[in-house]
Gaussian input, Z-matrix of N, CA and C with variables (Angstrom, degrees):
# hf/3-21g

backbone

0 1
 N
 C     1     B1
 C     2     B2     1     A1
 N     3     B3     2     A2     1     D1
 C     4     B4     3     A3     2     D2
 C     5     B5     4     A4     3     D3
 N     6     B6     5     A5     4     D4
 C     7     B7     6     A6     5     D5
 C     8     B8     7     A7     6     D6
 N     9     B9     8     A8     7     D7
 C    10    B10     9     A9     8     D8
 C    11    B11    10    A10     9     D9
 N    12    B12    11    A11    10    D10
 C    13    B13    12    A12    11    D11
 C    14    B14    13    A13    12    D12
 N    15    B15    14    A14    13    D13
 C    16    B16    15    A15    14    D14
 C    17    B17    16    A16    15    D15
 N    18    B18    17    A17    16    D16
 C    19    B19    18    A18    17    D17
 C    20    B20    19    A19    18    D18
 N    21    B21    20    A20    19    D19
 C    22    B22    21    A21    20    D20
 C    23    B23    22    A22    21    D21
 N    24    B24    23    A23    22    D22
 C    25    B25    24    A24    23    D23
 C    26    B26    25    A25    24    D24
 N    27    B27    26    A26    25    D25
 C    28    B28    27    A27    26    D26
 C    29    B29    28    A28    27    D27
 N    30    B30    29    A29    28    D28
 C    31    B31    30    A30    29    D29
 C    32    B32    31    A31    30    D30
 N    33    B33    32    A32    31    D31
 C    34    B34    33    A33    32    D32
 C    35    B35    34    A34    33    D33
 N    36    B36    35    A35    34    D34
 C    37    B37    36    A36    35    D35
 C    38    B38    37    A37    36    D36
 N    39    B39    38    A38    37    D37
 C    40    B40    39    A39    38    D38
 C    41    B41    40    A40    39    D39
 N    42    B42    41    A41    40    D40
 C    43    B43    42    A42    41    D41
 C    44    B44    43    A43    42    D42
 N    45    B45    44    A44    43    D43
 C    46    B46    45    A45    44    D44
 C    47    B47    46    A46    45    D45
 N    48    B48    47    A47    46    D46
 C    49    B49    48    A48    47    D47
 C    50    B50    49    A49    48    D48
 N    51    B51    50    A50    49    D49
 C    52    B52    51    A51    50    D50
 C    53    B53    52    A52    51    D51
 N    54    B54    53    A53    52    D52
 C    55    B55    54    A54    53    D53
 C    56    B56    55    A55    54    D54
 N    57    B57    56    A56    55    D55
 C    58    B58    57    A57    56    D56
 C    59    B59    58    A58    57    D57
 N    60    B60    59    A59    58    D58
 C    61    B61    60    A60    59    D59
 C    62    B62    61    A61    60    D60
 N    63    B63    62    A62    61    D61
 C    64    B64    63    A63    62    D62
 C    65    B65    64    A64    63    D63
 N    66    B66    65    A65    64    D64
 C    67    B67    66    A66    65    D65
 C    68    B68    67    A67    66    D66
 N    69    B69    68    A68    67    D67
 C    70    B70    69    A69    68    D68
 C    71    B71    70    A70    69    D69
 N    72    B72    71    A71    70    D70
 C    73    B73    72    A72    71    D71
 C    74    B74    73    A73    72    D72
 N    75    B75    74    A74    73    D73
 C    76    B76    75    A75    74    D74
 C    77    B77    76    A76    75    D75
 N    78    B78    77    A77    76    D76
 C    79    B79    78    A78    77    D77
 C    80    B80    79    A79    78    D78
 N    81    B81    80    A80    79    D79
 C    82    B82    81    A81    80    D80
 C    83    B83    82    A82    81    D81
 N    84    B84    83    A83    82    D82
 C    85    B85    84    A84    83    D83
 C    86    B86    85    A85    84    D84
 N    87    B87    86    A86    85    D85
 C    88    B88    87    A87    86    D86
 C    89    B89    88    A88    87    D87
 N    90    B90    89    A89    88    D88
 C    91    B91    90    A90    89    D89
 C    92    B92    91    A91    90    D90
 N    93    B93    92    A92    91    D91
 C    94    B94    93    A93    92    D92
 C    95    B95    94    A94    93    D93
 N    96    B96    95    A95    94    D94
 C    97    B97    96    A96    95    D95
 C    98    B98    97    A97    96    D96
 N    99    B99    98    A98    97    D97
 C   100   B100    99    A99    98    D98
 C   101   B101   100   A100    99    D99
 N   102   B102   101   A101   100   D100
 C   103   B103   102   A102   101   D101
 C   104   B104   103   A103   102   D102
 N   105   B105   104   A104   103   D103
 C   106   B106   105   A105   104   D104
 C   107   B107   106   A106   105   D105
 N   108   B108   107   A107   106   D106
 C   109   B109   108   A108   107   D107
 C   110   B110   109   A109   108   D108
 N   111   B111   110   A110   109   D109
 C   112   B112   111   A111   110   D110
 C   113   B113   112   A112   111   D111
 N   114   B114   113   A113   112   D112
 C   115   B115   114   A114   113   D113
 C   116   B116   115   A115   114   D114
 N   117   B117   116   A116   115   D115
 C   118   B118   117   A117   116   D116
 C   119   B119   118   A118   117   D117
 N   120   B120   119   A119   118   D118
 C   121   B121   120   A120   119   D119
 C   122   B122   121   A121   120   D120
 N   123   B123   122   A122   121   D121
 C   124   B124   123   A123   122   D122
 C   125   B125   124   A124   123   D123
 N   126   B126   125   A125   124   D124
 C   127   B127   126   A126   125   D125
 C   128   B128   127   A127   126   D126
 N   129   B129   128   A128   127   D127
 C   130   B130   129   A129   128   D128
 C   131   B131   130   A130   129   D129
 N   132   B132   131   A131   130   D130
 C   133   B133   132   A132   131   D131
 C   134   B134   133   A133   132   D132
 N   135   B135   134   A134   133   D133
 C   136   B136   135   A135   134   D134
 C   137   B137   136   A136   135   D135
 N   138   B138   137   A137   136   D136
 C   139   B139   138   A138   137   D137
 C   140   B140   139   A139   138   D138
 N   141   B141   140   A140   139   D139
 C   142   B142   141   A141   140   D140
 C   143   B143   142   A142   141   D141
 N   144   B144   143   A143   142   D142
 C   145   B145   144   A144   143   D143
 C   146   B146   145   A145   144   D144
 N   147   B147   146   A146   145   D145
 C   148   B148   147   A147   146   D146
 C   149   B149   148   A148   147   D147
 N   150   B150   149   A149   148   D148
 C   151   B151   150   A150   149   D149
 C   152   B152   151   A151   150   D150
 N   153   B153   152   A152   151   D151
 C   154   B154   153   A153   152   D152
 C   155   B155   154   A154   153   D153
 N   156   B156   155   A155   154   D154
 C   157   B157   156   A156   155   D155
 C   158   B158   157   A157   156   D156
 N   159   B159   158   A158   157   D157
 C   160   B160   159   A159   158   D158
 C   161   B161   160   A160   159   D159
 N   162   B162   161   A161   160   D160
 C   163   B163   162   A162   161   D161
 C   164   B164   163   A163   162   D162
 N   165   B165   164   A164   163   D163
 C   166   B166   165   A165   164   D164
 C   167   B167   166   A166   165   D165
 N   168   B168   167   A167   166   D166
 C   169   B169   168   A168   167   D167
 C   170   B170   169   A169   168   D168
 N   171   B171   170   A170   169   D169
 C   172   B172   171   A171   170   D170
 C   173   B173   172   A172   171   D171
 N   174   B174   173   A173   172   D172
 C   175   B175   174   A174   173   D173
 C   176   B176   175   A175   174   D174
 N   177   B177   176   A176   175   D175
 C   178   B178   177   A177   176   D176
 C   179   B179   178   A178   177   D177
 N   180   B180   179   A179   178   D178
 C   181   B181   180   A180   179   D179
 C   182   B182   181   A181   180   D180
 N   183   B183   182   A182   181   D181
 C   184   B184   183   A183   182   D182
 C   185   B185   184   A184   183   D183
 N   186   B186   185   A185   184   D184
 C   187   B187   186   A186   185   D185
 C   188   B188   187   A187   186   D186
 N   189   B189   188   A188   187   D187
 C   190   B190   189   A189   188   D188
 C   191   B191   190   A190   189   D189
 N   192   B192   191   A191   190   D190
 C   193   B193   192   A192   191   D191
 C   194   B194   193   A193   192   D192
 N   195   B195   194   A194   193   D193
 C   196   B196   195   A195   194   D194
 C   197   B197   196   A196   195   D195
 N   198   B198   197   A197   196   D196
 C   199   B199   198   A198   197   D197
 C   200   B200   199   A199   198   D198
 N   201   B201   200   A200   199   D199
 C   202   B202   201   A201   200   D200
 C   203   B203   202   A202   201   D201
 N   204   B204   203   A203   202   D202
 C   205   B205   204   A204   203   D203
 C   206   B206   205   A205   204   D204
 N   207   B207   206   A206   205   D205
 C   208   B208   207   A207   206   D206
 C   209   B209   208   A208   207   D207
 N   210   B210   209   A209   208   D208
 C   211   B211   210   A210   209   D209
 C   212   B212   211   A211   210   D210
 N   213   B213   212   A212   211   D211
 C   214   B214   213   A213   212   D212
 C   215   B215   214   A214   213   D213
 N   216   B216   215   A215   214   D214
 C   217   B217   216   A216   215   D215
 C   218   B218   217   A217   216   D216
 N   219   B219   218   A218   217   D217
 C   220   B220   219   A219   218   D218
 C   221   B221   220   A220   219   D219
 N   222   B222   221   A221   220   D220
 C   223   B223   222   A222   221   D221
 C   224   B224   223   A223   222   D222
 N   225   B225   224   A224   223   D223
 C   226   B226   225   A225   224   D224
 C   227   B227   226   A226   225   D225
 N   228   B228   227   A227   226   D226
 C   229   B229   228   A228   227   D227
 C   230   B230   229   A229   228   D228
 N   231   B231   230   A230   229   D229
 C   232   B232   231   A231   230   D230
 C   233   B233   232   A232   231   D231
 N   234   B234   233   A233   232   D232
 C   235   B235   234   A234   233   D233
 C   236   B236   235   A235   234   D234
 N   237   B237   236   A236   235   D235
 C   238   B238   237   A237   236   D236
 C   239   B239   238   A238   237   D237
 N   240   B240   239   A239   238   D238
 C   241   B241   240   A240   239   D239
 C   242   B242   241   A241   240   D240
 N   243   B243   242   A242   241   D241
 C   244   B244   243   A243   242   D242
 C   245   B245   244   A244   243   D243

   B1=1.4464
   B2=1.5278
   B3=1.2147
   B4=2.0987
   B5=1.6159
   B6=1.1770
   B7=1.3409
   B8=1.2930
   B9=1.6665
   B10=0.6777
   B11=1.7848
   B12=1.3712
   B13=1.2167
   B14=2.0640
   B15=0.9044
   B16=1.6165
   B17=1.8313
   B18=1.5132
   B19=1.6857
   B20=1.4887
   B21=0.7869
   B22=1.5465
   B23=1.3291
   B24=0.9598
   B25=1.7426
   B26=1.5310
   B27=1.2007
   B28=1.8464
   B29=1.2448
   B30=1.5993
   B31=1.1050
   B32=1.0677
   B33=1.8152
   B34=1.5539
   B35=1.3054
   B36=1.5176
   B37=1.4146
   B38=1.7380
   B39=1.4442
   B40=1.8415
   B41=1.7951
   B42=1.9674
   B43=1.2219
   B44=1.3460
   B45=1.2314
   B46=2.0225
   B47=1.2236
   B48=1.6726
   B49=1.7333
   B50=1.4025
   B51=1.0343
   B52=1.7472
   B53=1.8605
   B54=1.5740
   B55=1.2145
   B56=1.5961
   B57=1.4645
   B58=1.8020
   B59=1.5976
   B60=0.9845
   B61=1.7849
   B62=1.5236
   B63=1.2762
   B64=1.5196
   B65=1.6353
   B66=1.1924
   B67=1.5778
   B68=1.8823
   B69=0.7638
   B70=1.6003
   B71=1.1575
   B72=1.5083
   B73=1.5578
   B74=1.5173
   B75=2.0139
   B76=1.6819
   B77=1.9254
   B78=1.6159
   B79=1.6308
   B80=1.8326
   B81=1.1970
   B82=1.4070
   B83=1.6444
   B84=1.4203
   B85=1.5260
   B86=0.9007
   B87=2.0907
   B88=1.1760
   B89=2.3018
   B90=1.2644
   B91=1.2624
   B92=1.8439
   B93=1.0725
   B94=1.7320
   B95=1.3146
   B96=1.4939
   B97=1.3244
   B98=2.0466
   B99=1.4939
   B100=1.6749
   B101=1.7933
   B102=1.5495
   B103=1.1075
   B104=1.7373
   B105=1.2430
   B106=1.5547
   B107=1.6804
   B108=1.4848
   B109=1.0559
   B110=1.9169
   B111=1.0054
   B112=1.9837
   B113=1.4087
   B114=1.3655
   B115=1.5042
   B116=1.3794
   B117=1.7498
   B118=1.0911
   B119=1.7012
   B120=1.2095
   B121=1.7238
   B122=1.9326
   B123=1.3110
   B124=1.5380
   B125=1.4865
   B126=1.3717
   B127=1.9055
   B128=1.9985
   B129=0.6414
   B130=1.9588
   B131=1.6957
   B132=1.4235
   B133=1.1886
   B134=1.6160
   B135=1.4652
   B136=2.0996
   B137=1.2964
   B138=1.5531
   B139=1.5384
   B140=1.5489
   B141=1.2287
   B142=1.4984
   B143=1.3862
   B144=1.7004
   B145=1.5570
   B146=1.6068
   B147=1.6526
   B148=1.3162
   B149=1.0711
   B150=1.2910
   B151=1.3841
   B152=1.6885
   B153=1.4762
   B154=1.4698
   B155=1.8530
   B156=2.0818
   B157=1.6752
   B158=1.3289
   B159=2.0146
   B160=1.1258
   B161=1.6639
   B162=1.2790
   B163=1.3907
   B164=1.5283
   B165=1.3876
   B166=1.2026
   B167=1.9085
   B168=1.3001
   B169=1.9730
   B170=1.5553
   B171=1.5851
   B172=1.1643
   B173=1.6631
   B174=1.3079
   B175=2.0395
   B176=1.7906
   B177=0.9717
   B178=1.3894
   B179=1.4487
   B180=1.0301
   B181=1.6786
   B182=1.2735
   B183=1.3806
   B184=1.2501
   B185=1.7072
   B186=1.6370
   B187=1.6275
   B188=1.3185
   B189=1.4461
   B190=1.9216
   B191=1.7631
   B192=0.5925
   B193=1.6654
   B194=2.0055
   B195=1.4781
   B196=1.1052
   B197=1.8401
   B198=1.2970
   B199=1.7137
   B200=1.9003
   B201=0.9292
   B202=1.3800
   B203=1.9316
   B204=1.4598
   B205=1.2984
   B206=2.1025
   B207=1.3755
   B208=1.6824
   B209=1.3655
   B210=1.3940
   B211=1.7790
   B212=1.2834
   B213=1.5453
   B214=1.7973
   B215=1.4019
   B216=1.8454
   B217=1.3049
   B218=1.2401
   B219=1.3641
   B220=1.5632
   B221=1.8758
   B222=1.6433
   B223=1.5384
   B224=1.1045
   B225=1.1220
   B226=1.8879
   B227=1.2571
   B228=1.5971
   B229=1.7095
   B230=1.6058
   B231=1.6650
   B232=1.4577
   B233=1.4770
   B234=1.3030
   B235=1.5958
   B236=2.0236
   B237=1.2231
   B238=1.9737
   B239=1.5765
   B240=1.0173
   B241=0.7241
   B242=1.4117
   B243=1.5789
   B244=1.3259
   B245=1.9589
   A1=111.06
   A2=98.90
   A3=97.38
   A4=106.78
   A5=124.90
   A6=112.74
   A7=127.68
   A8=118.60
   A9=125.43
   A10=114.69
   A11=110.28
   A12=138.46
   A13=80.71
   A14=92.79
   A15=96.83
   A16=99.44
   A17=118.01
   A18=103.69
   A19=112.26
   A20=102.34
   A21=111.05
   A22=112.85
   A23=120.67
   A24=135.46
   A25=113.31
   A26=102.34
   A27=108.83
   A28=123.71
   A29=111.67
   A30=131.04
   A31=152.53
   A32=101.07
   A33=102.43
   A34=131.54
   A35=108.99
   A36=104.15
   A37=117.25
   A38=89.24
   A39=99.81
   A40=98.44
   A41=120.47
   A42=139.23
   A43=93.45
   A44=132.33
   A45=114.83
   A46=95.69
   A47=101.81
   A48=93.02
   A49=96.78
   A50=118.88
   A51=137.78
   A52=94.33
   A53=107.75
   A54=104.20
   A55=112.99
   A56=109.03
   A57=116.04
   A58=95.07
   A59=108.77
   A60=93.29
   A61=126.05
   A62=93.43
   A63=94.30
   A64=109.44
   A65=137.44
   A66=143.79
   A67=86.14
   A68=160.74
   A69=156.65
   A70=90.52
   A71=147.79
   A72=125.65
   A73=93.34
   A74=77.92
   A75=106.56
   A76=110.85
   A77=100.77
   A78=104.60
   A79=82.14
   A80=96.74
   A81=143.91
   A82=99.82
   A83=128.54
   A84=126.81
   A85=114.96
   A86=127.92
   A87=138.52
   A88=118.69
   A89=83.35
   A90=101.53
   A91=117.53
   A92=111.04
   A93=137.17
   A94=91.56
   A95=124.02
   A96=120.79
   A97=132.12
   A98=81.23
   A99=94.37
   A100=116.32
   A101=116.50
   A102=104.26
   A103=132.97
   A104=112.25
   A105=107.87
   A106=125.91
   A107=124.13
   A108=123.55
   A109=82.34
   A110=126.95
   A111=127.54
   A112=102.68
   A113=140.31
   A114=148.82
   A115=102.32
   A116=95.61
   A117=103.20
   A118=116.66
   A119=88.13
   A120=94.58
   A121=126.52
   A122=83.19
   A123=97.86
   A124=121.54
   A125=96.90
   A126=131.90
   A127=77.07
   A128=171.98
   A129=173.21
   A130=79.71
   A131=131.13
   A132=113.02
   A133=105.16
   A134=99.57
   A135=104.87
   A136=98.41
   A137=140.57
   A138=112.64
   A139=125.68
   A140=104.11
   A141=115.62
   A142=111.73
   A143=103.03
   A144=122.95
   A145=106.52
   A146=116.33
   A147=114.37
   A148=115.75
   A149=135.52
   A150=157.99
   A151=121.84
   A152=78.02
   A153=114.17
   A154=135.11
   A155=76.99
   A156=95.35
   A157=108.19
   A158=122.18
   A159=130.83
   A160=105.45
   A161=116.33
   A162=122.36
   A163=96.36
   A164=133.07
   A165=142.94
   A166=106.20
   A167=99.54
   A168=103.22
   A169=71.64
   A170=163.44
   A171=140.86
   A172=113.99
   A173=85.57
   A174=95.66
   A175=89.07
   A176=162.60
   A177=131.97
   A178=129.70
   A179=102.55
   A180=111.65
   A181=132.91
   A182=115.84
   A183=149.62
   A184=105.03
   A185=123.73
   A186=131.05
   A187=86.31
   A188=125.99
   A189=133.23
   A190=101.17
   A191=125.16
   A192=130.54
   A193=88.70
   A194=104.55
   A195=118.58
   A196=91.84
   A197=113.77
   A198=145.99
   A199=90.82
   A200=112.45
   A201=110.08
   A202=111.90
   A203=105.89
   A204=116.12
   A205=90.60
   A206=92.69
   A207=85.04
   A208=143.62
   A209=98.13
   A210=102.73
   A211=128.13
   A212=107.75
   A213=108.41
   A214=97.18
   A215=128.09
   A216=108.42
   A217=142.44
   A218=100.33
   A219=112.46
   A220=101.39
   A221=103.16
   A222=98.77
   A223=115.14
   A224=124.60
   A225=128.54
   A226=96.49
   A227=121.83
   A228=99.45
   A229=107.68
   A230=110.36
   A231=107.72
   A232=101.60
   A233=120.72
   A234=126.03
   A235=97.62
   A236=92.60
   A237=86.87
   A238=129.73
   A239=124.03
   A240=122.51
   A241=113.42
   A242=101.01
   A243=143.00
   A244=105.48
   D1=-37.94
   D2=174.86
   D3=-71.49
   D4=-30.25
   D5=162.24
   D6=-49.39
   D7=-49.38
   D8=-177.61
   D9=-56.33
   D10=-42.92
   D11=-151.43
   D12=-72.90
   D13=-54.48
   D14=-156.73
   D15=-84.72
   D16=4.15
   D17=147.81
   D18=-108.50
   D19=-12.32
   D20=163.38
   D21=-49.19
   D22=-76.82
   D23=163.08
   D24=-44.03
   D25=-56.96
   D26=156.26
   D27=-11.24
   D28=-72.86
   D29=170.40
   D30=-79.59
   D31=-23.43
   D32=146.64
   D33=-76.74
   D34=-2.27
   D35=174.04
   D36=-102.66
   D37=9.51
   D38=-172.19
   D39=-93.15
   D40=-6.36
   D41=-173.24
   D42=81.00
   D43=42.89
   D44=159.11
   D45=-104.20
   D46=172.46
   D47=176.65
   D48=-99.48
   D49=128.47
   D50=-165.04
   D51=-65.88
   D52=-50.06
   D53=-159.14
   D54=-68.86
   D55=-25.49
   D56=163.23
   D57=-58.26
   D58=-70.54
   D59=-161.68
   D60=-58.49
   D61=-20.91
   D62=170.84
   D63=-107.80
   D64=23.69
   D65=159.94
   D66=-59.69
   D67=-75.26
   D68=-120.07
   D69=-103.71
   D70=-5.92
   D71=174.75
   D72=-110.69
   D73=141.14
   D74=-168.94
   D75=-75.81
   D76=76.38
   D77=-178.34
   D78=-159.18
   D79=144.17
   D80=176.94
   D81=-50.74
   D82=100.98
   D83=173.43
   D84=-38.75
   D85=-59.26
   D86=159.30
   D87=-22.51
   D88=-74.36
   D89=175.50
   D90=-42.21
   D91=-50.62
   D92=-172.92
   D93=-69.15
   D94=-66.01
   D95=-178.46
   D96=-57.83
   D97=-35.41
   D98=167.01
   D99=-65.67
   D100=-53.97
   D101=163.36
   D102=-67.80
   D103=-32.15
   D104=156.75
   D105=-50.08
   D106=-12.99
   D107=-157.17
   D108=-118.12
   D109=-66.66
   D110=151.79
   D111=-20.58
   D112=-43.11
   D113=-174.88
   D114=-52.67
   D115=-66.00
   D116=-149.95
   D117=-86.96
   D118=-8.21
   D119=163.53
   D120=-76.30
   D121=-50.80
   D122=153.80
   D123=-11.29
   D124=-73.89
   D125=-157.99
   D126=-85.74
   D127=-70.66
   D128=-57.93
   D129=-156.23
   D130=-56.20
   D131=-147.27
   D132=-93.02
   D133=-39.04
   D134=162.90
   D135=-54.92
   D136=-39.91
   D137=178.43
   D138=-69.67
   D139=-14.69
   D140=-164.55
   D141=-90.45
   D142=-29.07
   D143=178.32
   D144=-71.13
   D145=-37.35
   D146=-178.06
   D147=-75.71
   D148=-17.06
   D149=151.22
   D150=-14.56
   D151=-88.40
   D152=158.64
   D153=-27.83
   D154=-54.78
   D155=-171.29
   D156=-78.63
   D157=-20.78
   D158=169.64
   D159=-61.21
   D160=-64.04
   D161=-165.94
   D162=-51.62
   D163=-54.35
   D164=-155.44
   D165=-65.23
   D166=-26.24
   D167=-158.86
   D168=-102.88
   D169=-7.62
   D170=163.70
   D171=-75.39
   D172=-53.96
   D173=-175.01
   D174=-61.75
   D175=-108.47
   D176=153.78
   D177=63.63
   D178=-102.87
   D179=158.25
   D180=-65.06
   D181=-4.31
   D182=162.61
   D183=-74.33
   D184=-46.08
   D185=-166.25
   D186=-93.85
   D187=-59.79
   D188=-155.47
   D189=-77.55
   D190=131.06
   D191=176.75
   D192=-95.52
   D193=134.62
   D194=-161.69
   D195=-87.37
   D196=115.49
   D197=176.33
   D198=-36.07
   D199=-74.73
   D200=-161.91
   D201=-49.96
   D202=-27.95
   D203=-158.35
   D204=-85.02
   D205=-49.86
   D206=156.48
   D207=-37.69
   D208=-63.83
   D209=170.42
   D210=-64.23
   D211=-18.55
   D212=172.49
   D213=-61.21
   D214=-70.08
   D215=-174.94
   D216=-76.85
   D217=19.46
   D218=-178.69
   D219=-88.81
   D220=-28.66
   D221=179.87
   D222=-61.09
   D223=-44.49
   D224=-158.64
   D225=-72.85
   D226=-31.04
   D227=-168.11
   D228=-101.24
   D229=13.86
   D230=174.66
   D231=-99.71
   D232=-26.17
   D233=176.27
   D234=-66.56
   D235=-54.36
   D236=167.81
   D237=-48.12
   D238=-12.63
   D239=-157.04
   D240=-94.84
   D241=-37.55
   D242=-161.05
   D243=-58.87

């Protein structure tokens, strides 16, 4: 059904009319159209989530001070010390 769902969308966004080409497959217009529209929210909310997870892993590295960038200056002042 997500196949379906996702040439469905395919094709109306390729400018055919999706619903001619798919009049001859044995599934419910109603039905076809409800999961294309469930599809397409789906795919809206993984973009919105990656969004997010970008903004989220910056402010991030922004709070965490990056470990490696630490230990470089932690060497020079343990060799000083010496």
């Amino acid at each position: 059904m997500v196949a379906y769902a996702a040439a469905y969308i395919s094709c109306r966004d390729a400018g055919y009319n999706a619903e001619q080409v798919f009049a001859t497959v044995n599934i419910k217009k109603e039905l076809l159209l409800k999961i294309v529209g469930e599809f397409q929210e789906a795919v809206e909310d993984e973009k919105r989530l990656y969004g997010v997870q970008a903004s989220a892993l910056e402010k991030l590295e922004d709070i965490i001070p990056d470990a490696s960038a630490a230990e470089a200056e932690a060497a020079p002042t343990a060799s000083a010390e010496k």
